[in-house]
C-alpha positions in Angstrom: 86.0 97.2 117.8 88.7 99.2 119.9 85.3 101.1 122.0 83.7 97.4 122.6 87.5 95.8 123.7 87.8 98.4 125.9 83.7 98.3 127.3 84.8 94.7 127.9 88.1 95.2 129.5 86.3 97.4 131.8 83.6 95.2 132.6 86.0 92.3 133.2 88.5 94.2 135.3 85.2 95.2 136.9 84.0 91.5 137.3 87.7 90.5 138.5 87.7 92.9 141.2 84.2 91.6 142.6 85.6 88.8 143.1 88.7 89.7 144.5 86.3 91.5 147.0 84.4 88.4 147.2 87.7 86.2 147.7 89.3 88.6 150.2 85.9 88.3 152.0 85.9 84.2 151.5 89.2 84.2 153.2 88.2 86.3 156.1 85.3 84.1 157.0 87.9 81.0 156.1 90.0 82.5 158.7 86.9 83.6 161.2 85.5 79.9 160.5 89.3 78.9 161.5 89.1 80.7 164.3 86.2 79.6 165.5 86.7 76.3 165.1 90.3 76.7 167.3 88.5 78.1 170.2 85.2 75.4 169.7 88.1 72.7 169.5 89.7 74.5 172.5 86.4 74.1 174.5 85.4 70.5 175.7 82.1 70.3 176.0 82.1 70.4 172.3 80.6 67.8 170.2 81.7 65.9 167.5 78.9 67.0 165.0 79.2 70.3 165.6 83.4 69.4 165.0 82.3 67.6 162.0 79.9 70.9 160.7 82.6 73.5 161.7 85.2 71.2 159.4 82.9 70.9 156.3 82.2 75.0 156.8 86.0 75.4 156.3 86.4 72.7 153.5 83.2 74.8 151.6 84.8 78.1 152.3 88.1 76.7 151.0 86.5 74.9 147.6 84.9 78.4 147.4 88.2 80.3 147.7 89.7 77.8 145.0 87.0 78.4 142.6 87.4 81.9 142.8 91.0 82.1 142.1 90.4 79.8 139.3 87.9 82.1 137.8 90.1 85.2 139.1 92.8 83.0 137.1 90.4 83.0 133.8 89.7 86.6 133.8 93.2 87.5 134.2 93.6 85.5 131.4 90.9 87.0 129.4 92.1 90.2 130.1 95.3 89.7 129.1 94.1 88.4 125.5 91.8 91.5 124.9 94.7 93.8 125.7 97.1 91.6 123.2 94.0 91.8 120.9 94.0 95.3 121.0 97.8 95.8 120.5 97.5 94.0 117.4 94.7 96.0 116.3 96.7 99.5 117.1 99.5 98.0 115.2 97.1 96.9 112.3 95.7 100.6 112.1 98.8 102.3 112.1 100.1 99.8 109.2 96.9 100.5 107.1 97.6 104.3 108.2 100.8 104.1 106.6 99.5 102.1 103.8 96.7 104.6 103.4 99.3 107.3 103.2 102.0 105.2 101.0 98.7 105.1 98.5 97.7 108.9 98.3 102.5 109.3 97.6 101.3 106.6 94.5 97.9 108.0 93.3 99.6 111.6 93.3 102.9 110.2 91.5 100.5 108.6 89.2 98.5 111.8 88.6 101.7 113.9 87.8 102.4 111.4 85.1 99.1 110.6 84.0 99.2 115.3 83.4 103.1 114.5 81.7 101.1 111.8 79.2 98.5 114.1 78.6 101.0 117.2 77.8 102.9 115.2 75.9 99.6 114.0 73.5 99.2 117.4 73.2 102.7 118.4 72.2 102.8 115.4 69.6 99.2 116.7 68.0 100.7 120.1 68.5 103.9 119.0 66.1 101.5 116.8 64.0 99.7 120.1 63.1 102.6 122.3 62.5 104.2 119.4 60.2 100.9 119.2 58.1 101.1 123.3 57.5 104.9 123.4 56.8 103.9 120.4 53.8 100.8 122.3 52.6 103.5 125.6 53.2 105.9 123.4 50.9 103.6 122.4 48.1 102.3 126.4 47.9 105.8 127.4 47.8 106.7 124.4 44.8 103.5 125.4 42.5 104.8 129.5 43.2 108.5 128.2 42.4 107.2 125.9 39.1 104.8 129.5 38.4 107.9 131.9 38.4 109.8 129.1 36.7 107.3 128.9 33.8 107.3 132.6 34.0 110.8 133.2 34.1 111.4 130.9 30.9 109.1 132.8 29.1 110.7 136.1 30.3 113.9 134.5 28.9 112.8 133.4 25.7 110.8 136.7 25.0 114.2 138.7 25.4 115.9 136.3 23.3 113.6 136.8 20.6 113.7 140.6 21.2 117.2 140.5 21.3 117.4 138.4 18.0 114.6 140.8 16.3 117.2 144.0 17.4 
């Protein structure tokens, strides 16, 4: 969009100094034409119709000049709104730059935690693990404790009944 606003700048500033060139050479021959007609009117033998021809010549060149500054007027304008056009579409590109780059600050933030989550899961399946062995360790160490128990209370009552037999 930026390349074609500039091709048409161009081409308009182009177009507007044609027919500057064009007006500038309007005005000369308004002023020739008026110059002319100053030394015809100066000259007597002059006739009306070729007064009257002379006159519209200069009205013509002078509608001529009018339209051109008109359409001079028009590009100037045109111009003016492509360049405003283009401002707005700098400041537009450096906003989504700086949206583009607020984005990638986000989706990195939201990587980092998205890595904390995923740690975390595995710390928490890590702990769930080690719980489950320290019960199954527990209930080893309860049917051992209940084993030496048993065994210990028949250690016991074997002395006592050695110890009554002596």
């Amino acid at each position: 969009d930026r390349d074609t606003d500039k091709k048409r700048i161009e081409e308009l500033l182009e177009e507007n100094m044609v027919l500057e060139i064009a007006q500038k050479q309007s005005m000369n021959e308004s002023a020739h034409l008026g110059w002319e007609l100053e030394q015809l009117s100066k000259s007597t033998d002059l006739a009306d119709s070729e007064k009257s021809f002379v006159f519209e010549l200069n009205e013509c060149a002078s509608s001529r000049i009018l339209k051109l500054e008109k359409d001079n007027q028009s590009l100037q304008n045109t111009i003016q709104e492509l360049r405003d056009a283009s401002l707005t579409s700098r400041e537009s590109s450096l906003k989504f730059v700086e949206l583009e780059k607020e984005n990638q600050q986000l989706s990195k933030k939201i990587e980092k935690l998205q890595n904390q989550i995923e740690k975390e899961k595995q710390s928490n399946q890590d702990l769930e693990t080690l719980s489950e062995e320290l019960i199954k360790d527990k209930e080893q160490l309860q049917v051992v404790m209940e084993a030496l128990k048993a065994d210990k209370d028949r250690q016991i009552k074997d002395l006592k009944q050695e110890n009554d037999h002596l």
